[in-house]
C-alpha positions as CSV (number, residue, x, y, z in Angstrom):
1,X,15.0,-29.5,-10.4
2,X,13.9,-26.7,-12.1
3,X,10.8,-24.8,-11.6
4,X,7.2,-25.2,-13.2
5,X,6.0,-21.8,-14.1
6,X,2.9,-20.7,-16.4
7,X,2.9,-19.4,-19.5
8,X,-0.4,-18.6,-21.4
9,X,-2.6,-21.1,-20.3
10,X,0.6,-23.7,-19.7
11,X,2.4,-25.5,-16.9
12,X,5.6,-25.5,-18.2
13,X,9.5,-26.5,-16.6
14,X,11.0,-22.8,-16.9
15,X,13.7,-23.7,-19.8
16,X,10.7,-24.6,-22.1
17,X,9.1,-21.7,-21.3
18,X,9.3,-18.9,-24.0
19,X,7.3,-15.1,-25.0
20,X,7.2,-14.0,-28.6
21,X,10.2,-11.1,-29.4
22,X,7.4,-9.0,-30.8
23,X,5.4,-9.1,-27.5
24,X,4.9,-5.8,-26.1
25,X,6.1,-6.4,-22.5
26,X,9.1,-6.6,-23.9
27,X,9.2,-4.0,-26.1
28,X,7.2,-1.3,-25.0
29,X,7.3,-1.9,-21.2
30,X,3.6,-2.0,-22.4
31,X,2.5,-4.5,-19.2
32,X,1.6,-4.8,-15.3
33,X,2.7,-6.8,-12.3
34,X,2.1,-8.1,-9.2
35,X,3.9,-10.1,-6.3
36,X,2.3,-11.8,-3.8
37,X,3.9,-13.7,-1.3
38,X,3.6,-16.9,0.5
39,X,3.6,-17.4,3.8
40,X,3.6,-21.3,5.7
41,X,2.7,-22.5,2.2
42,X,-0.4,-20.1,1.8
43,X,-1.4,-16.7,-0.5
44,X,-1.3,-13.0,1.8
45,X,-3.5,-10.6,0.6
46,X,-4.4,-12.3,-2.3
47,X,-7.3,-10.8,-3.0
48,X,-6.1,-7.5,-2.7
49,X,-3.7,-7.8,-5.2
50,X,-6.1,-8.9,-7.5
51,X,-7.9,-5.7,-6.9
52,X,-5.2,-3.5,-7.8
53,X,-4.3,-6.0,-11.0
54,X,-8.0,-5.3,-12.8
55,X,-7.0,-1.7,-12.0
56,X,-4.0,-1.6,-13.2
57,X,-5.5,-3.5,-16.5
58,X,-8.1,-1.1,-16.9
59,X,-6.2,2.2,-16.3
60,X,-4.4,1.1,-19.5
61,X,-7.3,0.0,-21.2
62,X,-6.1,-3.9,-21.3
63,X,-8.5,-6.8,-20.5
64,X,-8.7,-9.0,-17.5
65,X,-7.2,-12.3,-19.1
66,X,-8.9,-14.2,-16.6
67,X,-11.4,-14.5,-13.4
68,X,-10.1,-13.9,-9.9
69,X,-11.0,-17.5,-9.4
70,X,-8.7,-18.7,-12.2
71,X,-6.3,-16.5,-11.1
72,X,-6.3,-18.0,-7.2
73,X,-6.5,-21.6,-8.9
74,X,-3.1,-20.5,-10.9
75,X,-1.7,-18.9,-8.0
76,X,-2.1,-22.1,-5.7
77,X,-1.2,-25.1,-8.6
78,X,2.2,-23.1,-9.0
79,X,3.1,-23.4,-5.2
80,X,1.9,-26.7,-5.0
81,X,4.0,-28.0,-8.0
82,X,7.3,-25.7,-6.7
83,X,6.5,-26.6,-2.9
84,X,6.8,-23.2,-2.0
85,X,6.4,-23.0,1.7
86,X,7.3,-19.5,2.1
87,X,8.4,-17.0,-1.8
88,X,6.7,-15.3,-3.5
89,X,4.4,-15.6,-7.0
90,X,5.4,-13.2,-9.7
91,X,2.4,-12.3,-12.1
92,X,2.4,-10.5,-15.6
93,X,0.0,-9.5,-18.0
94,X,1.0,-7.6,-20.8
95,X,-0.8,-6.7,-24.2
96,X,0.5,-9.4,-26.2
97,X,2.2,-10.2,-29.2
98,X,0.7,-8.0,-32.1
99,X,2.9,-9.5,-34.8
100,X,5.1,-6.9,-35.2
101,X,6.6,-3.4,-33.6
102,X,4.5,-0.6,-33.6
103,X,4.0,2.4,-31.3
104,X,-0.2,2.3,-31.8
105,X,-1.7,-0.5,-29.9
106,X,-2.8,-4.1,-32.0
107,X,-6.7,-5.2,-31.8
108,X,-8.4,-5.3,-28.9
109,X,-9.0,-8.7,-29.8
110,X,-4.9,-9.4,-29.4
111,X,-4.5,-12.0,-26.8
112,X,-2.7,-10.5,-23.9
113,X,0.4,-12.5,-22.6
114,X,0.2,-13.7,-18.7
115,X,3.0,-15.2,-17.2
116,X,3.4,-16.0,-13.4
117,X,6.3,-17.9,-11.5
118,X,7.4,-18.7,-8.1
119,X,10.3,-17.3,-6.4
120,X,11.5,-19.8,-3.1
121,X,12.1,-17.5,-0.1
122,X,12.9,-19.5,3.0
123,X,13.1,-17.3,5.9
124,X,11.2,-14.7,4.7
125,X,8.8,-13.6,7.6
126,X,11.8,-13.9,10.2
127,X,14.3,-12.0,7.9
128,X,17.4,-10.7,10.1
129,X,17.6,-7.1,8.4
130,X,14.7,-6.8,10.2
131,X,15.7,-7.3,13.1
132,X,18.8,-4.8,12.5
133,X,17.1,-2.4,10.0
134,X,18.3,-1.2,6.9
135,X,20.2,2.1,5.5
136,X,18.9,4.3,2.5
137,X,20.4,6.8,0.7
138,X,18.0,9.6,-1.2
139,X,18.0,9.9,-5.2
140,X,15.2,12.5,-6.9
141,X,12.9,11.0,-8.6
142,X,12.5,10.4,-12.2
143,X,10.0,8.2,-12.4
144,X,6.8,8.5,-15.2
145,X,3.6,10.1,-13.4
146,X,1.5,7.1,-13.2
147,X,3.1,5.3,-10.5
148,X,0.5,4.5,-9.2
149,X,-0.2,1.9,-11.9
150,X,1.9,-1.2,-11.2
151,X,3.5,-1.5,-14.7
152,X,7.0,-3.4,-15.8
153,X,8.8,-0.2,-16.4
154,X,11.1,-0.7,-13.5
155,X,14.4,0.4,-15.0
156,X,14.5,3.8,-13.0
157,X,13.9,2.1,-9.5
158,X,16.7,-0.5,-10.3
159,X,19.2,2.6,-11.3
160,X,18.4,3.8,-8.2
161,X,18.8,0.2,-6.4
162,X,22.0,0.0,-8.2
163,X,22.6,3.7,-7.0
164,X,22.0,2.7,-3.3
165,X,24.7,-0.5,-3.5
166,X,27.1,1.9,-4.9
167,X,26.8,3.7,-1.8
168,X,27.2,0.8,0.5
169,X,23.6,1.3,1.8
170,X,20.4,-1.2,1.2
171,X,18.2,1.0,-0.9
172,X,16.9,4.2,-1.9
173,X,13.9,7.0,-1.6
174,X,13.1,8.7,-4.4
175,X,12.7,12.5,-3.7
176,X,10.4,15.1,-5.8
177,X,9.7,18.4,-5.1
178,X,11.8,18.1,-2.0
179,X,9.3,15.4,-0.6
180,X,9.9,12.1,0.1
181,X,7.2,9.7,-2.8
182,X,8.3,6.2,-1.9
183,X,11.0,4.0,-2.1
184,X,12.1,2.0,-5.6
185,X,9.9,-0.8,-3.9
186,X,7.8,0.0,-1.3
187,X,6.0,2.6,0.6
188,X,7.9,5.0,3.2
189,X,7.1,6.2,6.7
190,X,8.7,8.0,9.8
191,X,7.3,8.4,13.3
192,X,7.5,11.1,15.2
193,X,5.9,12.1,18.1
194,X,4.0,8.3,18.1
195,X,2.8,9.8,15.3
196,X,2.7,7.2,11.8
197,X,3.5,9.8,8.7
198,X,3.2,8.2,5.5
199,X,2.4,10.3,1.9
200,X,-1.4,10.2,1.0
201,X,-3.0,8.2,-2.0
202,X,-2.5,9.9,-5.2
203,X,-1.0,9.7,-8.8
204,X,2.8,10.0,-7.3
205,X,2.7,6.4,-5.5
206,X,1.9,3.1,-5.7
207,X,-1.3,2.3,-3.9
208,X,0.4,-0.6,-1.5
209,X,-1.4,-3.3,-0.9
210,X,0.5,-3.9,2.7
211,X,0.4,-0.3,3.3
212,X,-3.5,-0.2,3.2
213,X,-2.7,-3.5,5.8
214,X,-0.8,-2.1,7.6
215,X,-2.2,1.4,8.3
216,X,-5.7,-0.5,9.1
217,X,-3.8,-2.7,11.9
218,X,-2.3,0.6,13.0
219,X,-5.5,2.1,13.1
220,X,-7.0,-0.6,14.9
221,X,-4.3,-0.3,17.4
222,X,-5.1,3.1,18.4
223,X,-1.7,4.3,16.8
224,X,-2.0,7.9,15.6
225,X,-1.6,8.2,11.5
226,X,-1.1,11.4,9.4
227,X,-1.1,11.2,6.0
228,X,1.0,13.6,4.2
229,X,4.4,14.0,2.4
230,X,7.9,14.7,4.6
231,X,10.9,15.6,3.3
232,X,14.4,13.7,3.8
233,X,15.4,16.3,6.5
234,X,11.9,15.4,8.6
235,X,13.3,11.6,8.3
236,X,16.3,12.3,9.3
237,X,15.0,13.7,13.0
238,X,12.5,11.3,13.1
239,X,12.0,8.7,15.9
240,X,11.9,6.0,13.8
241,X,11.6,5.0,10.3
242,X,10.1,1.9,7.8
243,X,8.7,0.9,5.0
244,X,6.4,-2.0,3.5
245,X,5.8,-3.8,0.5
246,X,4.5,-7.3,-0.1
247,X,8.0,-9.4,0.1
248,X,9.5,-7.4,2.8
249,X,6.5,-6.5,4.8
250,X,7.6,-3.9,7.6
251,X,10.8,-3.2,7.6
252,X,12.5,-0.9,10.1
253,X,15.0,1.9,8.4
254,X,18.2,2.9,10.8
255,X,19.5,5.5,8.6
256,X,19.4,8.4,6.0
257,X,21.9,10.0,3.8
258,X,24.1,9.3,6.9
259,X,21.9,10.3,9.4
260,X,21.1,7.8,12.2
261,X,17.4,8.0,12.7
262,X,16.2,7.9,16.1
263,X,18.4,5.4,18.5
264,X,20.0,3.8,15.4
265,X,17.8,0.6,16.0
266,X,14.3,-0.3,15.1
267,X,12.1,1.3,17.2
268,X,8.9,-0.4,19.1
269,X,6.3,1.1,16.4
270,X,8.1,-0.8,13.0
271,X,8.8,-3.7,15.4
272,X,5.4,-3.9,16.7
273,X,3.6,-3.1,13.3
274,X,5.6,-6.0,12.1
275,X,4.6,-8.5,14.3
276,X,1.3,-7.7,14.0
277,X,1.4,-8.0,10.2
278,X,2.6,-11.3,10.3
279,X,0.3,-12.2,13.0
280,X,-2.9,-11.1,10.8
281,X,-1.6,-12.1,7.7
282,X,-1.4,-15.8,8.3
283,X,-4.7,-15.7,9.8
284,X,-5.9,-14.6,6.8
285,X,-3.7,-16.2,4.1
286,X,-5.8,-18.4,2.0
């Protein structure tokens, strides 16, 4: 059976579903995301993705195509109709179909275009990397200087994705001035020390929603966190190493450009910091 998905104001089955050639999303790149997941059939961190959406919107002067509320009613039809127990629910909004290709944007009156779908992800809270840890390789990074809008211009993270299975290794950190900025999909940290390093808030990243989570759990756990960029040879004498994002969480990282990082396990800070993700975040799913 195939899968209901929404399409401008539409429940539709996803063959049926269609966007206009001429719509800027898919010419220009000229949209924003976001992905939340699912957990035991419920929304985590909802609301803070919708936070970072109007952002998004308004740092590139687009309009809120609907109400938080209409986007939680959206948001919750669509894993009702796919029975999504645990996924995730991929939004976009980009602005619209203008009727023709042009660099200037159309009217401000040009109606934006917002499609969302599910994506069915059993296991996801109890994945096994996790329990192993993954490998990354590092790749400089090439990336515009707004990252930390969340637009659809994702072509340089999946070179660098594509870059990382060429290797034989999971993924990939994208390096600038000799720092590390973030993976191609989620935030970066290393431990040292007991110490929780992760790069500061600025222009360079994304602002993750399960980092701020995650480092306020930490917090609230009395584990010590610097904020500042570290470079792939810090990382590689590190205790211990993760990253987060919204589908993968916390996720331990056992090795860099070949270097095994720490006892070549997860350690007990990613592993803890996990658990008590999960723990917190189904509390508070909605």
């Amino acid at each position: 059976m195939s899968r209901t998905v929404y399409v401008n104001g539409a429940y539709l089955p996803e063959e049926e579903a269609t966007v206009s050639i001429f719509d800027r999303g898919f010419l220009m790149a000229d949209g924003v995301y976001e992905v939340t997941s699912v957990l035991d059939g419920k929304l985590v961190d909802f609301q803070g993705h919708a936070i970072r959406l109007e952002r998004s919107l308004k740092e590139l002067d687009m309009a809120q195509p609907m109400s938080t509320e209409e986007l939680l009613a959206v948001h919750r039809e669509l894993v009702s109709r796919n029975d999504i127990v645990e996924g995730m629910i991929y939004l976009q909004v980009t602005r619209g179909n203008p009727g023709d290709r042009d660099f200037a944007y159309p009217p401000a009156d040009t109606p934006p275009t917002v499609v969302m779908f599910t994506q069915n992800k059993p296991g996801l809270a109890d994945s096994p990397v996790a329990k192993t840890g993954i490998k990354v390789i590092s790749v400089e990074d090439l990336r515009w200087g707004r990252r930390d809008i969340k637009t659809v211009q994702l072509l340089y993270p999946s070179m660098a994705k594509m870059a990382a299975k060429a290797a034989k290794v999971d993924d990939a950190w994208l390096v600038e001035d000799g720092k590390v900025t973030e993976g191609t999909s989620n935030n970066t940290y290393i431990v040292k020390g007991g110490t929780i390093i992760t790069r500061e808030l600025s222009h360079d990243i994304l602002h993750g929603i399960t980092r701020a989570a995650v480092l306020r759990f930490a917090a609230e756990a009395q584990m010590q966190v610097e904020e500042r960029a570290f470079t792939i040879e810090e990382a590689q004498a590190a205790d211990e190493a993760f990253f987060t994002s919204a589908s993968a969480f916390v996720m331990p990282v056992v090795e860099v450009d070949g270097a095994q990082i720490g006892s070549g396990a997860p350690g007990p800070v990613a592993t803890r910091l996990r658990e008590i993700y999960l723990e917190e975040s189904l509390k508070a799913a909605i």
